[in-house]
C-alpha positions in Angstrom: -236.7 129.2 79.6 -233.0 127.4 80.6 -230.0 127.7 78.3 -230.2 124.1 78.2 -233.3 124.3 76.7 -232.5 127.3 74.5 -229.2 125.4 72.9 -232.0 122.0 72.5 -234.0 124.2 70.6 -230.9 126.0 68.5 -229.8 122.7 67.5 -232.7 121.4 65.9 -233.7 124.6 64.2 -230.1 124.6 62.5 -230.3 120.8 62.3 -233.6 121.7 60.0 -232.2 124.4 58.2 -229.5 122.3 57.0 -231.2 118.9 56.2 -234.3 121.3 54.5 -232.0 123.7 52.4 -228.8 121.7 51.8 -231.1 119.1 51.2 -233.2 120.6 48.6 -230.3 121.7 46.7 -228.2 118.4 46.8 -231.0 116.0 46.4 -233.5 118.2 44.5 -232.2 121.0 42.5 -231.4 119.0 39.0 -233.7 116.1 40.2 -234.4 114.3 36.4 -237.9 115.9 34.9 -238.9 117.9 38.1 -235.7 119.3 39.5 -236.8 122.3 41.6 -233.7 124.3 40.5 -232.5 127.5 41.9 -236.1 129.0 42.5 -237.0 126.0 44.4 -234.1 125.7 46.8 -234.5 129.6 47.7 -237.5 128.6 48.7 -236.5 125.7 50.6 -234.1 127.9 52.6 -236.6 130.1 53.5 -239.2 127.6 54.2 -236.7 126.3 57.0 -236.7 129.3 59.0 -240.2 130.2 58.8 -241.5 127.0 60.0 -238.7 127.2 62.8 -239.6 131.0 63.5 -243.1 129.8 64.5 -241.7 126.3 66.0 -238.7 126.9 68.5 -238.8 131.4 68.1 -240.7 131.4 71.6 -238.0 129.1 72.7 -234.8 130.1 71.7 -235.8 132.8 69.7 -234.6 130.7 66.2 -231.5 132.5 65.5 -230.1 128.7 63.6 -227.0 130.8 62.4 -224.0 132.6 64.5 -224.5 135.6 62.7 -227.6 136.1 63.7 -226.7 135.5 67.1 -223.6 137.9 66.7 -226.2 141.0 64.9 -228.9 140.8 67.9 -226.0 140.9 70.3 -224.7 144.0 68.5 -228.3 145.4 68.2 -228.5 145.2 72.1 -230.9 142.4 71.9 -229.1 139.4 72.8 -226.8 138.5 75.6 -222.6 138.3 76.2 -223.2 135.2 78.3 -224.9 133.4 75.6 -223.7 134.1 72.6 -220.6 131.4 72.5 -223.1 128.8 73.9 -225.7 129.2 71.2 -222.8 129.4 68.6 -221.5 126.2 69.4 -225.2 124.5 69.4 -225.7 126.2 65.6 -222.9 124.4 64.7 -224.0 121.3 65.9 -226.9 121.3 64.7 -225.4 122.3 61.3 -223.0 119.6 61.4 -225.5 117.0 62.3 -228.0 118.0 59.5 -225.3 117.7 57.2 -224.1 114.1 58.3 -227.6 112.8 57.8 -228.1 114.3 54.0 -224.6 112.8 53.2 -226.0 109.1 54.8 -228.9 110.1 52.2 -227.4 111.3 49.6 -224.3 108.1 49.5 -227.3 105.7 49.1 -227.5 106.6 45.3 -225.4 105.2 43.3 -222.6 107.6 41.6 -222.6 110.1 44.4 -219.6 112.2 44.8 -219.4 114.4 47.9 -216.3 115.6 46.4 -218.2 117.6 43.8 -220.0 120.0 46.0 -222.1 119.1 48.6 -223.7 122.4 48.2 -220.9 123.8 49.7 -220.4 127.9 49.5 -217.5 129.0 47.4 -215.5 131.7 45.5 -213.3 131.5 42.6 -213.7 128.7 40.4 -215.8 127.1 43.4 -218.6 129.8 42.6 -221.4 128.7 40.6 -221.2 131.7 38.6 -217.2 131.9 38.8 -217.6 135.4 40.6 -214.3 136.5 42.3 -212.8 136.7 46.2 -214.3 140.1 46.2 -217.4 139.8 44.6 -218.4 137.2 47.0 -217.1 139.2 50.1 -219.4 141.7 49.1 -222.3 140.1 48.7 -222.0 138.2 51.9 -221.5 141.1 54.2 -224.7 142.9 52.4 -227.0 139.8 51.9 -226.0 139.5 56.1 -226.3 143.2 56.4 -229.7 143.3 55.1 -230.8 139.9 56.5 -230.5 141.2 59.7 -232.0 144.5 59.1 -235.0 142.4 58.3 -234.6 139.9 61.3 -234.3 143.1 64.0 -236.6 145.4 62.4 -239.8 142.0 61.9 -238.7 141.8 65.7 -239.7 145.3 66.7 -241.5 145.9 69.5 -243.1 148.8 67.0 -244.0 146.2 64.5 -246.6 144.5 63.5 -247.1 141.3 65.9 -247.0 137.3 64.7 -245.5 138.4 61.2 -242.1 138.3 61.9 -241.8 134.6 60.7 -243.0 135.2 57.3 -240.5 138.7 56.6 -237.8 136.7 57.9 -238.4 133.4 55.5 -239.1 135.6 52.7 -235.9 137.4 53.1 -233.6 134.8 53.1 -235.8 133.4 50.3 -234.9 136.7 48.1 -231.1 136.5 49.4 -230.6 133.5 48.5 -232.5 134.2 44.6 -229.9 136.7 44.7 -226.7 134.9 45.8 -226.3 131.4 44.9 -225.0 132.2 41.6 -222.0 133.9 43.3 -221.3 131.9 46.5 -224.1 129.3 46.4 -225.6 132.0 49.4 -224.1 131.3 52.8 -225.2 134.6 54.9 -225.1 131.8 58.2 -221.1 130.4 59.1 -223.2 127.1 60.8 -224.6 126.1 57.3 -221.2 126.5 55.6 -219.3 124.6 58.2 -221.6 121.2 58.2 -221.5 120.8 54.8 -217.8 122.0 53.9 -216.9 119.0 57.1 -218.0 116.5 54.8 -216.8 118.3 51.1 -213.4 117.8 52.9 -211.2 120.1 50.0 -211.7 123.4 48.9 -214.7 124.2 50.8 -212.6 123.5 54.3 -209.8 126.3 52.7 -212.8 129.0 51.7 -214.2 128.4 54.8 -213.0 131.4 56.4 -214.7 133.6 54.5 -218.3 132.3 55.2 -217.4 132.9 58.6 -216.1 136.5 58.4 -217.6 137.9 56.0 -221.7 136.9 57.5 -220.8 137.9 60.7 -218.9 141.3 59.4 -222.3 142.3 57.7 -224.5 141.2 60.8 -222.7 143.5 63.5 -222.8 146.2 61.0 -226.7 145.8 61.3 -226.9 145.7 64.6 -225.5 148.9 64.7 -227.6 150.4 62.3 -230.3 149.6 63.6 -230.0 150.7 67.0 -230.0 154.0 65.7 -233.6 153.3 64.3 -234.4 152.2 67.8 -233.1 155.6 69.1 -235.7 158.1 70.6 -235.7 161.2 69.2 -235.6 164.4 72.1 -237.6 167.3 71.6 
């Protein structure tokens, strides 16, 4: 498969990921009588990469998200050369999924991207109010463990044609978890095409949704090459 072809493929999976799971929680989640709510954008999330997993994952291998790409480079399963390429295509794709929900979303009436945009935050920008810290944390260990589940679904020693569902149900748990404290990034592509079009205090808090993902996914890479190691006897 070309690189061309590879970054094609990365850019509509994040595109996806974006438009499905943004989507869901700007257009959906309080939806009068049959909002989906927090449950239901989880789900949404998740949905996004599984259907992607079993879409573009023989193509590009669905990473949608630079941390992803940055823990399977660390786990030895993923290349130097293309890691800045795919990065750049995430992003696109990120950024692209968001301009379409805003051209969505502005068509009703009272709209105000300003409010959110279901941008990730800390501070008095997390749902919950949950500090600097707290959020830190749980974005380095929601990454940590998304990529545990990402490399060890992807085993050669595992169980074949699953790996889709284990990584979609993952994210769907992470994000049950985290959106009351950062509104769940784990992924610095799905932070940065929204927080473009919040335009305040999501383009300042940025940073972290950048560091702290990608912190947590080379720290799994590393781990889990020692699961990969061969025991001598």
């Amino acid at each position: 498969m070309t690189l061309t072809k590879k970054l094609g493929a990365e850019f509509i999976g994040t595109f996806w990921l974006v438009l499905g799971g943004c989507g869901s929680a700007v257009l959906s989640a309080t939806f009068p009588d049959v909002g989906i709510g927090l449950l239901g954008v989880s789900l949404a999330f998740g949905l996004t990469v599984l259907t992607m997993a079993f879409a573009i994952g023989h193509i590009s291998g669905c990473h949608l998200n630079p941390a992803v790409s940055f823990g399977l480079w660390s786990g030895g399963r993923f290349p130097t050369a293309e890691l800045g390429p795919y990065i750049v295509a995430q992003v696109a794709g990120g950024v692209t999924g968001a301009a379409i929900l805003y051209v969505i979303a502005s068509g009703q009436t009272g709209f105000d991207v300003t409010a959110g945009f279901a941008s990730n935050g800390y501070g008095e920008h997390s749902p919950g109010g949950y500090s600097l810290t707290a959020a830190l944390v749980t974005e380095i260990v929601m990454t940590f463990m998304f990529l545990v589940i990402i490399l060890g679904a992807t085993d050669k020693r595992a169980p074949a044609g699953l790996a889709p569902i284990a990584i979609g149900l993952g994210l769907t748990l992470i994000h049950l978890i985290s959106i009351p404290v950062t509104n769940t990034s784990v992924n610095p592509a799905r932070s940065t095409g929204v927080a473009i079009f919040q335009g305040d205090w999501a383009l300042s808090q940025l940073w972290l949704f950048w560091v702290a993902p990608i912190i947590g996914a080379i720290l799994a890479g590393i781990v889990y090459r020692w699961f990969e190691t061969e025991e001598k006897t």
